[in-house]
Backbone bond lengths (Angstrom), bond angles and torsions (degrees), N, CA, C in turn:
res aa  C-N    CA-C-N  psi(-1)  N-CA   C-N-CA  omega(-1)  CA-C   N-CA-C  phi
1 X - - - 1.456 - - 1.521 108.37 -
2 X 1.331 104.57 114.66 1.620 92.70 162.79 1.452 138.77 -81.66
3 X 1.097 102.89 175.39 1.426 90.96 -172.64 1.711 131.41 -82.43
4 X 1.481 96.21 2.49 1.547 101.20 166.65 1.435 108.51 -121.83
5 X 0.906 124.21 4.45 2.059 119.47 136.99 1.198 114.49 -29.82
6 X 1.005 94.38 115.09 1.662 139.20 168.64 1.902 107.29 -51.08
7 X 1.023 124.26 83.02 1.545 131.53 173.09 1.617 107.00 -46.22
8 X 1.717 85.07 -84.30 1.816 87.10 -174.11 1.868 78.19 -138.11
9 X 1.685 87.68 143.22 1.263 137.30 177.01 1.454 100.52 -116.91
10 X 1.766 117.97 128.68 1.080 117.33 148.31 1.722 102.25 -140.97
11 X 1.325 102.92 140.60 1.215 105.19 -177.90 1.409 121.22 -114.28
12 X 1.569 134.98 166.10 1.361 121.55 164.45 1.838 112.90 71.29
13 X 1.002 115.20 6.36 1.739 108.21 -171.91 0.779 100.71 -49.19
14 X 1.372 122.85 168.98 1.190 160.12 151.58 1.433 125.86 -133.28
15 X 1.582 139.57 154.84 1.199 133.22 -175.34 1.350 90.58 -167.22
16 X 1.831 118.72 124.65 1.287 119.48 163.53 1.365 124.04 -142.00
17 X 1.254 143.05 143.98 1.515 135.39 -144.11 1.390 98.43 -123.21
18 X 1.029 134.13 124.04 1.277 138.81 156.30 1.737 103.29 115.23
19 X 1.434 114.15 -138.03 1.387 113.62 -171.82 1.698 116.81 -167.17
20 X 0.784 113.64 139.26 1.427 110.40 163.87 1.427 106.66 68.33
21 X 1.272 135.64 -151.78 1.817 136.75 175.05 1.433 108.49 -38.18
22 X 1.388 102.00 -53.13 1.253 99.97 -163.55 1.839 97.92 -94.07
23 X 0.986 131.43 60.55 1.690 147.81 -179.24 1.860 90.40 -98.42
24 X 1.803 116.27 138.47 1.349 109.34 170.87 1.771 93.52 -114.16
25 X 0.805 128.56 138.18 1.534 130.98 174.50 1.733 97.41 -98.98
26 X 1.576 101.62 115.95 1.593 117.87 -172.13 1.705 108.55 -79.39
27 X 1.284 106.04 -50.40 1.171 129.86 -166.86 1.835 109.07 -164.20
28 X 1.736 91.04 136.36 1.918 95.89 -171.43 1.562 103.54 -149.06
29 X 1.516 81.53 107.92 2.219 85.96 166.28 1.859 89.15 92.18
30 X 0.697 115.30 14.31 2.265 99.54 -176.38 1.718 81.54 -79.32
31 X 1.424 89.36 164.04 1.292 116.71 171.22 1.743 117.42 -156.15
32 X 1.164 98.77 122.74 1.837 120.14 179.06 1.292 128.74 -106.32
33 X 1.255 111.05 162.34 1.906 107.20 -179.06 1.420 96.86 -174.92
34 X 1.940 111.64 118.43 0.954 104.42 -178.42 1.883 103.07 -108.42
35 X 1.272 110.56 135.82 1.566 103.09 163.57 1.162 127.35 -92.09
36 X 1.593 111.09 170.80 1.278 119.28 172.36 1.756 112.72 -42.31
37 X 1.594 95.00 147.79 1.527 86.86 -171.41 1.558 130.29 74.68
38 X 1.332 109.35 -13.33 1.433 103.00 172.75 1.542 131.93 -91.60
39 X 1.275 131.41 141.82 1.559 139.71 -158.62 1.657 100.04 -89.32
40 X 0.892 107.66 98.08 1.739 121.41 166.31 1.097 125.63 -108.14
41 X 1.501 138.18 143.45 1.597 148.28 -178.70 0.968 105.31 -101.23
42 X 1.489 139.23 147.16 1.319 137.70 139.65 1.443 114.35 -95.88
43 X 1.246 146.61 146.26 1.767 144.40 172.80 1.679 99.78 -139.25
44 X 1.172 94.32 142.36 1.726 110.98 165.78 1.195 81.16 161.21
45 X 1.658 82.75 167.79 1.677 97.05 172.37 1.871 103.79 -90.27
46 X 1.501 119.20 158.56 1.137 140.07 -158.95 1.864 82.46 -89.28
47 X 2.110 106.98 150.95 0.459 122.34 -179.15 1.630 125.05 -63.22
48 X 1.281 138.35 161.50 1.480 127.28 -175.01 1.906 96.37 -74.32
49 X 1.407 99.06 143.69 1.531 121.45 -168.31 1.397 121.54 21.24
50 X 1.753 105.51 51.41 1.433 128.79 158.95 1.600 116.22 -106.96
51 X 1.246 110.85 145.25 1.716 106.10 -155.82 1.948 88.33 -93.19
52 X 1.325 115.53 130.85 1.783 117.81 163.31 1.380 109.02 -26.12
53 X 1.600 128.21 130.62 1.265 125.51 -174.70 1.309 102.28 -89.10
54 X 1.584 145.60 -24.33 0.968 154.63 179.32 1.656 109.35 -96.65
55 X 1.104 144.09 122.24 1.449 137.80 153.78 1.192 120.41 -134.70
């Protein structure tokens, strides 16, 4: 693997909350790619009576 291999690629996202008129568009069309070696966060809150994957 080199070191500018492409891990995860996602392209084109989109994310929108709600529906119809009242629909909020979060994010539209971004596109990411993290490589090998790169420092990424994840945040949200953890699912209900799922244990933190990180501790």
């Amino acid at each position: 693997m080199s070191p500018t291999e492409k891990l995860v690629v996602c392209t084109d996202a989109s994310r929108t909350f709600g529906s119809g008129r009242s629909a909020v568009v979060a994010v539209h069309g971004t596109t990411s790619e993290v490589s090998r070696g790169a420092r990424i966060a994840i945040a949200g809150p953890p699912a209900p009576a799922s244990p933190p994957c990180c501790t």
